[in-house]
Structures are given as C-alpha cells and as structure tokens.
C-alpha positions in Angstrom: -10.2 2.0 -15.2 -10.2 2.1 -19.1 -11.6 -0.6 -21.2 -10.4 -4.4 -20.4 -8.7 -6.4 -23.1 -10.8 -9.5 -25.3 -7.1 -10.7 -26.8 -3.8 -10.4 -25.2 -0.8 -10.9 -28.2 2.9 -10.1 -28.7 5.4 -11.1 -25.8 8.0 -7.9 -25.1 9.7 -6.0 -22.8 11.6 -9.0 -21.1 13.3 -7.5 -18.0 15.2 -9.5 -15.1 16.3 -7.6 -11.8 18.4 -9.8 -9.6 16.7 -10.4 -6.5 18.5 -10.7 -2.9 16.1 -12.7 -1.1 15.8 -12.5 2.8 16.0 -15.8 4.6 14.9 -15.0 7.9 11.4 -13.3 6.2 11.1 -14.6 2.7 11.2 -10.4 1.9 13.3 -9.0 -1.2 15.3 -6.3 -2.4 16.1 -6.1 -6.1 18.6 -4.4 -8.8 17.6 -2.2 -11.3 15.8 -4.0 -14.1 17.8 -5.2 -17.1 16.6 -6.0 -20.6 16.7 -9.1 -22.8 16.1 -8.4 -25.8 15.1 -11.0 -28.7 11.8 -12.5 -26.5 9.7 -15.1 -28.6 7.8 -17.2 -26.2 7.2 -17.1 -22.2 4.6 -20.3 -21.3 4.4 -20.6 -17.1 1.8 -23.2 -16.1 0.9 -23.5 -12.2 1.9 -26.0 -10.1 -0.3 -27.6 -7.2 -3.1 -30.0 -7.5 -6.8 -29.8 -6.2 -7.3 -32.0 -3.2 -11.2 -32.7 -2.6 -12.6 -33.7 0.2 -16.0 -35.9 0.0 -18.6 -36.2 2.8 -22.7 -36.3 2.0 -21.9 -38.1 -0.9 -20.7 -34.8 -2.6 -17.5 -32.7 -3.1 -17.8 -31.2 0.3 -14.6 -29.0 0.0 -11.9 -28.8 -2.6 -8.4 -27.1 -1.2 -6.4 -26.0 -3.9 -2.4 -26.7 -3.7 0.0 -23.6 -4.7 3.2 -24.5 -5.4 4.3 -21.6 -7.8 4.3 -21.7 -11.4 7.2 -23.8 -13.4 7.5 -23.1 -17.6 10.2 -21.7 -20.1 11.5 -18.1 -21.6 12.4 -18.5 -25.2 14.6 -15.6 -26.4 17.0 -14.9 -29.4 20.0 -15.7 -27.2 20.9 -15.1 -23.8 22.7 -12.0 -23.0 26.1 -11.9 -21.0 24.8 -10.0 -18.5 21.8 -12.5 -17.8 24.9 -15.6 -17.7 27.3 -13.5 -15.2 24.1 -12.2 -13.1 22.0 -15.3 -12.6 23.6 -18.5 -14.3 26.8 -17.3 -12.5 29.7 -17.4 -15.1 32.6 -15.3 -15.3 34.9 -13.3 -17.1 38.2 -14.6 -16.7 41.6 -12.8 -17.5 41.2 -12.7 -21.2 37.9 -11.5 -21.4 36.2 -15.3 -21.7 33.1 -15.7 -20.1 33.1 -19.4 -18.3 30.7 -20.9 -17.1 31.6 -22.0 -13.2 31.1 -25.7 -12.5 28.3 -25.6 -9.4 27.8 -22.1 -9.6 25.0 -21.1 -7.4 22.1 -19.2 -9.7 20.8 -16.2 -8.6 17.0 -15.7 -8.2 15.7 -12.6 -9.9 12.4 -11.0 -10.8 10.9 -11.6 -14.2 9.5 -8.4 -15.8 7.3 -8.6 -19.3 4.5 -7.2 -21.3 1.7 -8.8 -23.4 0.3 -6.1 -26.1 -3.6 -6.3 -25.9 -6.7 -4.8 -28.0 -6.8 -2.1 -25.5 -4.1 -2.1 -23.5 -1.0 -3.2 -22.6 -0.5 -5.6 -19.4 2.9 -5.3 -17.7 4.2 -8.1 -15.5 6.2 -9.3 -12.8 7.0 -12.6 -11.3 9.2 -12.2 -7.9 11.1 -15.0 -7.7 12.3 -17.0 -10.3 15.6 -19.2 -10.7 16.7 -20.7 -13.9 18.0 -23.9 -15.0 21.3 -23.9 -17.2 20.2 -23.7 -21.0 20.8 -26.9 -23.0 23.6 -26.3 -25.8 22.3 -26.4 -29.3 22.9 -25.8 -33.1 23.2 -26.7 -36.8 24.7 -26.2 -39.7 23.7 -24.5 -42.7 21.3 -25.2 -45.0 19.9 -23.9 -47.9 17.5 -22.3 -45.8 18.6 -20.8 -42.7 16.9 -20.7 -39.7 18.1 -19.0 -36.3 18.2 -20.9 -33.2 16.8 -19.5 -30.2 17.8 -20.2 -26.7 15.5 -21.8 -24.1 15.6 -20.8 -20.2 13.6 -23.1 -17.8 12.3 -21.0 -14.9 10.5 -22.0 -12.1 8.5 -18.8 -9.8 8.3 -19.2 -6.3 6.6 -16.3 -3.9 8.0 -13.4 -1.5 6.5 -12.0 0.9 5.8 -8.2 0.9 5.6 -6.1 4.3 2.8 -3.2 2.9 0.4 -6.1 1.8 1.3 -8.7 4.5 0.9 -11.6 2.7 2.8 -14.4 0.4 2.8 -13.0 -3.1 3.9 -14.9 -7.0 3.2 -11.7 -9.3 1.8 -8.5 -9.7 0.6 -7.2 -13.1 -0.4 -3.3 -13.9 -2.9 -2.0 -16.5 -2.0 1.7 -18.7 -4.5 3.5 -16.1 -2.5 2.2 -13.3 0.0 4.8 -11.5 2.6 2.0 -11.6 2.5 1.3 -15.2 5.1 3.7 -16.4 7.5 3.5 -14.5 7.4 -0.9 -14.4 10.7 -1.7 -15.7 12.5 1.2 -14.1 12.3 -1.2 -10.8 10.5 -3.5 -9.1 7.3 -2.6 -7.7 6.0 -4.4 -4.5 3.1 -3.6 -3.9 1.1 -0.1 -2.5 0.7 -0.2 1.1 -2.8 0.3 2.8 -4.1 4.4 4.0 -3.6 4.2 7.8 -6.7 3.1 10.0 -8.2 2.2 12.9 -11.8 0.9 13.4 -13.5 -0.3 16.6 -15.6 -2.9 16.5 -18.1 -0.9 18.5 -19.7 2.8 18.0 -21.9 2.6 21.2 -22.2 0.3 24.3 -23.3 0.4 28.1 -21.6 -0.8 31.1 -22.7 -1.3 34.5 -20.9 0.7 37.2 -17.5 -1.3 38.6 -18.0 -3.8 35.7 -16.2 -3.5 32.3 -16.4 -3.8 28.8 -13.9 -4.5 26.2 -13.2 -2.7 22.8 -11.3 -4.1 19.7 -9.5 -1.7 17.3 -8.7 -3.0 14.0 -5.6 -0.6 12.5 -3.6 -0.6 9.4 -1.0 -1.0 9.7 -1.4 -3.9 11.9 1.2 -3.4 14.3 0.4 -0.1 15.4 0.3 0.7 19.0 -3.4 2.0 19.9 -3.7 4.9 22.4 -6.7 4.7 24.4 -8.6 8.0 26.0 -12.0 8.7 27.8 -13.8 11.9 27.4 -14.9 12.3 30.9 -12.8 9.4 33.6 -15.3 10.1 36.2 -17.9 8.1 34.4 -15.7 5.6 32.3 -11.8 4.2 32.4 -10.1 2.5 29.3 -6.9 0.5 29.8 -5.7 -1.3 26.0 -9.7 -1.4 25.4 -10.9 -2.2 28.3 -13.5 -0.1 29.7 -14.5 0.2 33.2 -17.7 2.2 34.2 -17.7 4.3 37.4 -20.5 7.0 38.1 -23.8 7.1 35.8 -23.7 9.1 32.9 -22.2 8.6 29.5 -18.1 9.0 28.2 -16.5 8.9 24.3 -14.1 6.8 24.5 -11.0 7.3 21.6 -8.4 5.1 20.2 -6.0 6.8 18.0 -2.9 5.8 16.4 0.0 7.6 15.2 1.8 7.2 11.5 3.9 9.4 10.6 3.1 13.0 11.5 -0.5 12.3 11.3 -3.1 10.5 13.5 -5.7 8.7 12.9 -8.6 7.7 15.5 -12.1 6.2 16.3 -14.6 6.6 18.9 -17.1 4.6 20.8 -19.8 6.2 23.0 -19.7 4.3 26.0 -23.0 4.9 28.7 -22.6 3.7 32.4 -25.9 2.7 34.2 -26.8 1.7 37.4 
C-alpha cells in the first residue's frame, strides 16, 4: 500500500447509481453510475448515540448506537437526470419536467472523491434517499453570485452476500485493484478465498466411543464432505468420529467451490 494521506481536500467525482433495494434481504443491485457535475460541499455526520453502562463505580461498557449517517450534497444545480431518477419527476408531453406530487424517491448509491497529499480516496455510500431541494433565488446585483442547490441525504446500510455482514460504505485507495474502475459501477465488496479449517489437527478416541470435529469454511454455507483414511480404525459421519480397532486414521473434510476443492485433515488415534 503506498503512502497514506496527512490532508484530504477538493470534493469531485459526484456519481449516483440508482439502487433497487431487496426487501426480503436488505441486498442491492444498482445502475450504471451517473455524474453530477458542479459538486461544492458533501458534509455526512453519523447518527446514533453512545449508551454507557455503569457498574464498579466506572464506565463498565459503552454500546455504541449506528443509525446511518444523515448530512447534505451541495452542487451547482441538480441535473434532470438526478430529478427524473431519484426525486421522481417527469417529462410530460411537451418536454416539461414536473415534479409529481408524492412521488416516491428512489434510493441510490452515492459515489465521490476527496483529492489528498498522496492519494486520492474514492467513495461510496449504499444507500442514500434524498429529500426534495428547497426552491431558492435572487435577483441581480451589482455583484453576482451563483446559487447552488442543496440535497439533504440521509445513508442507511445494505447487506452484502461475499462479506456477510450490514455495510454503510466502502472507500478505495489508488493501490487498490478497485480504484479505477469506481465510478464505472458499484463495487460491493471482494468475497473471501475458499476455506475450510478444523478446529483440531490431532485427537484420540477410545474404541466404540466418539469424538466430534468442527470445520470452519468460507464460504459459510458450504456443505463439508467428511472421509477417513483407513474405516477399520476410525468412522466420521458430519464430524463425528467413531473409533473402532487400535491404530491411528486421517480424517478429511473437504469442500467443493467451483471446480476446485479445498480440504483439511485431522489425525485421529484410537486406543484401547
């Protein structure tokens, strides 16, 4: 990994990709990325507040709340595509673009970059929705100064299958492998290398009594196969080992992803 940052400056590369959000999974599939051009100021504070727990006359355990981030997107002015895509207006027969009164908006993902000293870090809150942008302006004056529009967003998570978990944002560094190709679409994460681990290399067993092994895989739902080297001295049903004559068995549990399979071993020895 190169050199970190010690300043971050200069908001740019303001994407949105309309996000269709899963109900029954909280999962998402997203458009290809459009700019908006004319960013000036993206501020998202987090939401959720620290709830301590006292006991022993100290701060015996502090849970932190998580309720998403909430802030504003400043830009030059909003584009039509960003009004028909996510505020929900439309184009009517003469080429007017109205806004619909209770239009659903459309959550999307928010792409951006902040410049740095050594770097550039590009961006990407999952799921945003925006509020409808207030209706402003002045006239002229001597001196003329452009108004800017204002787009209140709030970011709630998705949850992503390859890293099984809840997720806000994602950000990429220039060494990353993601990095270029950011606001081409959405990235969602890089799933794990396939594995499986048992919790044991080597154990004993009595003869007619068992033992039981715990594979750990990734992905997480892969079905384990389970083999002994020699089923005279040692069975294995879904990890569980039963010892029957003296001696000593390799026991295997092996997955399969893709063409290629993955596996682990535990030397198992049956006494008396």
């Amino acid at each position: 990994m190169a050199n970190t940052n010690k300043v971050k400056y200069g908001l740019t590369n303001v994407y949105y990709a309309v996000a269709t959000i899963n109900a029954s999974d909280n999962t998402a599939t997203y458009g290809t990325p459009k700019r908006i051009p004319g960013a000036v100021n993206l501020s998202m504070d987090h939401q959720g507040d620290a709830n301590t727990f006292y006991a022993d006359n100290i701060a015996f355990f502090t849970l932190q709340g998580d309720a998403g981030y909430s802030g504003s997107l400043e830009i030059a002015q909003i584009t039509d595509d960003f009004r028909k895509d996510i505020l929900g207006e439309v184009v009517d027969a003469s080429g007017c673009l109205t806004e619909v009164a209770n239009a659903p908006t459309v959550p999307f993902a928010l792409l951006f970059q902040f410049d740095g000293d050594k770097k550039n870090t590009r961006h990407v809150l999952y799921n945003c929705t925006a509020s409808k942008p207030s209706i402003a302006g002045e006239t002229n004056t001597e001196t003329i100064t452009p108004k800017t529009d204002t787009l209140n967003l709030t970011a709630a998570p998705i949850h992503i299958n390859d890293l099984g978990a809840d997720v806000f944002k994602s950000r990429a560094l220039a060494d990353d492998t993601p990095y270029d190709g950011w606001f081409s679409s959405v990235y969602q994460g890089a799933a794990a290398s396939p594995s499986i681990k048992l919790d044991k290399s080597t154990a004993s067993v009595a003869v007619d009594a068992t033992i039981t092994l715990t594979a750990t895989t990734v992905p997480a739902d892969a079905t384990v196969t389970w083999t002994s080297s020699d089923t005279d001295k040692a069975t294995v049903a879904d990890g569980v080992v039963t010892g029957k004559a003296t001696g000593s068995a390799t026991i295997t549990a092996s997955i399969t992803v893709g063409s290629n399979t993955y596996s682990d071993t535990c030397t198992v020895t049956v006494t008396n």
